[in-house]
Each structure stands twice: as C-alpha cells, then as structure tokens.
C-alpha positions, 0 to 999 in steps of 0.5 A: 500500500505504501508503494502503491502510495508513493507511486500516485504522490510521483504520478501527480508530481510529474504531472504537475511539473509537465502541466508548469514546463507546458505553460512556462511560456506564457508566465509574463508575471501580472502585478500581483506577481502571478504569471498565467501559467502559474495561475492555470496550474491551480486548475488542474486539480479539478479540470485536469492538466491543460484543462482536459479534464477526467471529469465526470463532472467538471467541465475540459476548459481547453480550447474554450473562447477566452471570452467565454471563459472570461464571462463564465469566471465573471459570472461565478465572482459576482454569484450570477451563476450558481456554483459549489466552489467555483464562486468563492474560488473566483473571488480569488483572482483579479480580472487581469488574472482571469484575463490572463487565464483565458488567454492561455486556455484559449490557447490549448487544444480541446480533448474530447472526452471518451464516453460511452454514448447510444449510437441510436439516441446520438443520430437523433440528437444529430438532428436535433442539434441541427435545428434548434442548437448549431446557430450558436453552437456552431459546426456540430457544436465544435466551434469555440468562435461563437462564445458559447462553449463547446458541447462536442466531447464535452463530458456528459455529467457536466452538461446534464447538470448544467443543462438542469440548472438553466431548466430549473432557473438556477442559470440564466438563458439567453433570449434566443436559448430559451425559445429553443429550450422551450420549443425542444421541450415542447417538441420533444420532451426529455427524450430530446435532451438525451439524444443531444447529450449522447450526439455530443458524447461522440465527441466528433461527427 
C-alpha cells in the first residue's frame, strides 16, 4: 500500500511539473506577481492538466473562447451563476488574472472526452442539434468562435447538470436559448435532451 502510495504522490508530481514546463511560456508575471501559467496550474486539480479534464463532472476548459471563459469566471465572482466552489474560488483572482487565464486556455487544444454514448439516441440528437442548437453552437457544436462553449466531447455529467440548472432557473438563458429550450421541450420532451447529450458524447461527427 505504501508503494502503491508513493507511486500516485510521483504520478501527480510529474504531472504537475509537465502541466508548469507546458505553460512556462506564457508566465509574463501580472502585478500581483502571478504569471498565467502559474495561475492555470491551480486548475488542474479539478479540470485536469491543460484543462482536459477526467471529469465526470467538471467541465475540459481547453480550447474554450477566452471570452467565454472570461464571462463564465465573471459570472461565478459576482454569484450570477450558481456554483459549489467555483464562486468563492473566483473571488480569488483579479480580472487581469482571469484575463490572463483565458488567454492561455484559449490557447490549448480541446480533448474530447471518451464516453460511452447510444449510437441510436446520438443520430437523433444529430438532428436535433441541427435545428434548434448549431446557430450558436456552431459546426456540430465544435466551434469555440461563437462564445458559447463547446458541447462536442464535452463530458456528459457536466452538461446534464448544467443543462438542469438553466431548466430549473438556477442559470440564466439567453433570449434566443430559451425559445429553443422551450420549443425542444415542447417538441420533444426529455427524450430530446438525451439524444443531444449522447450526439455530443461522440465527441466528433
């Protein structure tokens, strides 16, 4: 056991250490004294290194628009979206730093995640997708460009949860995201929202 022990401690060092020489480049210090990638590898506890995460049910942050990202951190801090940790962990840092951290992010390749999905529910969800999602979710719910997050190969727990919240109320929908809940739900029920969540657990087309 006491191997077994050391040997995960030596893991996640390793880890750690390949996680900070990755984002050595970007770790201009900001006036607070922290650079980028110092800040992002606080991170990595929760969304993994370089922010792809092992979930289940943490979202992968890599690749994200650094708006995004920006808006999302800005909306824990202020408590408009709900969150366990996320708000006080957002209070923490400075908007130059969360500035900062979505630019790195941005920067880094998203990986899908690889889950389990039904193939049949997933080509239903393809349609779906296509009519009531990919104007904001665009190019099969892959682009980052439209500051709406990544749904494609996002993990699966994540956006069920996040989904649930925006139903109940607890998140904020756009305008034009509600209409399209609405409609879907009153199409398609629940079911509707299953076929999507297993078409995105593909994690490409």
């Amino acid at each position: 056991m006491a191997y077994n022990n050391l040997k995960k401690a030596l893991i996640g060092a390793l880890a750690l250490s390949a996680s900070s020489a990755a984002f050595a480049a970007d770790d201009k210090p900001l006036m607070t004294g922290a650079g980028a990638g110092m800040l992002a590898n606080t991170c990595a506890g929760c969304h993994g290194t370089h922010g792809a995460s092992a979930g289940p049910a943490t979202p992968s942050i890599s690749g994200i628009s650094d708006v995004y990202f920006e808006e999302v951190m800005q909306g824990f801090k202020s408590g408009e979206i709900k969150s366990t940790i996320m708000g006080r962990i957002a209070k923490g840092y400075s908007d130059d730093e969360i500035k900062a951290m979505a630019g790195l992010f941005s920067k880094q390749p998203f990986v899908p995640a690889k889950q389990p999905f039904d193939a049949k529910k997933a080509k239903k969800g393809a349609k779906l997708h296509d009519k009531y999602c990919e104007k904001c979710h665009a190019d099969g719910a892959t682009s980052a460009e439209d500051d709406s997050g990544i749904l494609m190969g996002q993990l699966t727990p994540y956006l069920r949860y996040t989904l649930d919240d925006y139903k109940a109320g607890d998140r904020e929908m756009t305008k034009k995201m509600k209409k399209k809940v609405n409609q879907l739900i009153k199409k398609e029920g629940d079911a509707g929202f299953d076929a999507l969540l297993n078409f995105y657990a593909q994690g490409k087309q």
